[in-house]
LUMLO-773203 format. One record per residue (C-alpha): residue number from 0; chain; x, y, z. Coordinates in pm, 1 decimal. Example, Ala and Ser with C-alpha at 12.3 -4.5 7.8 and 13.67 -1.06 7.14 Angstrom:
LUMLO-773203
<pos->0; unit->A; east->1230.0; north->-450.0; up->780.0>
<pos->1; unit->A; east->1367.0; north->-106.0; up->714.0>
//
This chain:
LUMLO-773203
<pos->0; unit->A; east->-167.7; north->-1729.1; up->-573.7>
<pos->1; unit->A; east->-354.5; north->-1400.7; up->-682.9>
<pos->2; unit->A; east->-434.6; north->-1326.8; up->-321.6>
<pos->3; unit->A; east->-57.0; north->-1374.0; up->-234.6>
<pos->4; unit->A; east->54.9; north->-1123.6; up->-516.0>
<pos->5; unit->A; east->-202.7; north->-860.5; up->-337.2>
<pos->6; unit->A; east->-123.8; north->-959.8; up->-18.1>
<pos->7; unit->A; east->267.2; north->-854.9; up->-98.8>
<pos->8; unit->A; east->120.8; north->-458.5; up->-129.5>
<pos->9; unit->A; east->-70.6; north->-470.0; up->184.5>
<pos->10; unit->A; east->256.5; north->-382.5; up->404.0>
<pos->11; unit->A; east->413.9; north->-135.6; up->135.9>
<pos->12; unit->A; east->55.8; north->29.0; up->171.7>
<pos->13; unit->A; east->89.4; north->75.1; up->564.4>
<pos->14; unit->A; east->441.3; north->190.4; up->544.6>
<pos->15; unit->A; east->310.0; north->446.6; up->316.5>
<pos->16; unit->A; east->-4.4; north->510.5; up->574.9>
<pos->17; unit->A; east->242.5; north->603.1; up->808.6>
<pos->18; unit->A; east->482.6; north->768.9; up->634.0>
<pos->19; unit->A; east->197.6; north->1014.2; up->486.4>
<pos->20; unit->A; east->308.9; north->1325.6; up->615.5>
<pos->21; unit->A; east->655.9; north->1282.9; up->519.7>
<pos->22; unit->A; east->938.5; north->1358.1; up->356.6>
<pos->23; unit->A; east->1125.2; north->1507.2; up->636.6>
<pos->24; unit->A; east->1106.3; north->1588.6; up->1036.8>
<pos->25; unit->A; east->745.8; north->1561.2; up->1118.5>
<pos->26; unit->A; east->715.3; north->1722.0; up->1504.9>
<pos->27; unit->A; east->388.5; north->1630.2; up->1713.0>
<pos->28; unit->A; east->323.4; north->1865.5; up->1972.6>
<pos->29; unit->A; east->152.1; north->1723.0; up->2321.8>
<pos->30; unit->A; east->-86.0; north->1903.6; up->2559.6>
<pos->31; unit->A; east->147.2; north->1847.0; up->2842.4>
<pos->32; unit->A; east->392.5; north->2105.3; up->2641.3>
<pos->33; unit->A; east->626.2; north->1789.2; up->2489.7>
<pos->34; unit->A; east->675.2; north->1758.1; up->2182.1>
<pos->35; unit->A; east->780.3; north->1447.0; up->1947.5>
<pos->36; unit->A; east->995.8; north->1494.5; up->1602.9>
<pos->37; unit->A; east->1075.7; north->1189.1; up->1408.1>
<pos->38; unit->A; east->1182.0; north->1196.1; up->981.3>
<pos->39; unit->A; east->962.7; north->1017.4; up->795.3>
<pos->40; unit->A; east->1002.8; north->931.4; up->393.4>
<pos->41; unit->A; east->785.2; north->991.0; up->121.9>
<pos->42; unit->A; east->533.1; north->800.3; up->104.5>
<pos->43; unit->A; east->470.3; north->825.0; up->-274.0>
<pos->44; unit->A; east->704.2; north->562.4; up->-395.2>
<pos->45; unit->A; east->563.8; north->307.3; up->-100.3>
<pos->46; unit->A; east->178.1; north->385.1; up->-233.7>
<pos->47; unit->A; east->324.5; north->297.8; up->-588.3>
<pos->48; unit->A; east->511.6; north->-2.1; up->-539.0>
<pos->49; unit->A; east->192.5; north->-116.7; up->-314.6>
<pos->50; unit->A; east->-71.2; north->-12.7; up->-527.2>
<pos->51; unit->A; east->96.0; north->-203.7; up->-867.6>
<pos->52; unit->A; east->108.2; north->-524.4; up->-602.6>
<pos->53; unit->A; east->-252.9; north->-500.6; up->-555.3>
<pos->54; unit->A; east->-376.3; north->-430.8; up->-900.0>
<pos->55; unit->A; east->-151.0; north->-715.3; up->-1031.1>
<pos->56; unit->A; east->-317.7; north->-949.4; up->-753.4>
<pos->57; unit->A; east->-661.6; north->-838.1; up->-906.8>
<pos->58; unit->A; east->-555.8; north->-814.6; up->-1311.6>
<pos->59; unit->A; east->-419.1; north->-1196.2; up->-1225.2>
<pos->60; unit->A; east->-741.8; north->-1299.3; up->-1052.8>
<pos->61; unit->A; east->-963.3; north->-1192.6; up->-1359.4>
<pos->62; unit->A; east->-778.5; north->-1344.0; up->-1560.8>
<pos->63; unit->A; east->-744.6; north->-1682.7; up->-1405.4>
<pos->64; unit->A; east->-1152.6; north->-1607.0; up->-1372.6>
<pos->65; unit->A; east->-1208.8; north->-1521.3; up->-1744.6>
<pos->66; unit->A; east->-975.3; north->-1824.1; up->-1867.7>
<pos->67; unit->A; east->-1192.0; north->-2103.8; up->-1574.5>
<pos->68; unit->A; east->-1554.3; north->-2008.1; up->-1683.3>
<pos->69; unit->A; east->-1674.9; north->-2174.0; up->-1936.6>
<pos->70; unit->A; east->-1857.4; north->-2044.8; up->-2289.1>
<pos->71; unit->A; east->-2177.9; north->-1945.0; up->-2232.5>
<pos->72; unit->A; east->-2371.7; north->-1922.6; up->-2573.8>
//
């Protein structure tokens, strides 16, 4: 279950890989004298959204892991 609630911010976390030179037109320029322009979006709220997916995946696993082991005393 924990793995699945990580595994949900894994694809907002590419998105906002590729979007990381956005907001706006991003041209690439080519050594055969083309050139490439696409608009990308920020990447900021993508990172955010993906990042709180993660760390929810890992706060959920601990505490599943805390709650299992038993007293040690």
């Amino acid at each position: 279950m924990t793995g699945l609630v990580s595994g949900f911010g894994a694809p907002l976390l590419y998105i906002a890989f590729l979007n990381r030179h956005g907001p706006g037109d991003i041209c690439r320029h080519y050594a055969n004298g083309g050139e490439s322009c696409t608009q990308e979006s920020s990447p900021w709220p993508w990172l955010a959204i993906g990042a709180a997916f993660v760390i929810a995946g890992a706060v959920l696993f601990v505490q599943q892991h805390h709650h299992r082991s038993p007293a040690r005393w």
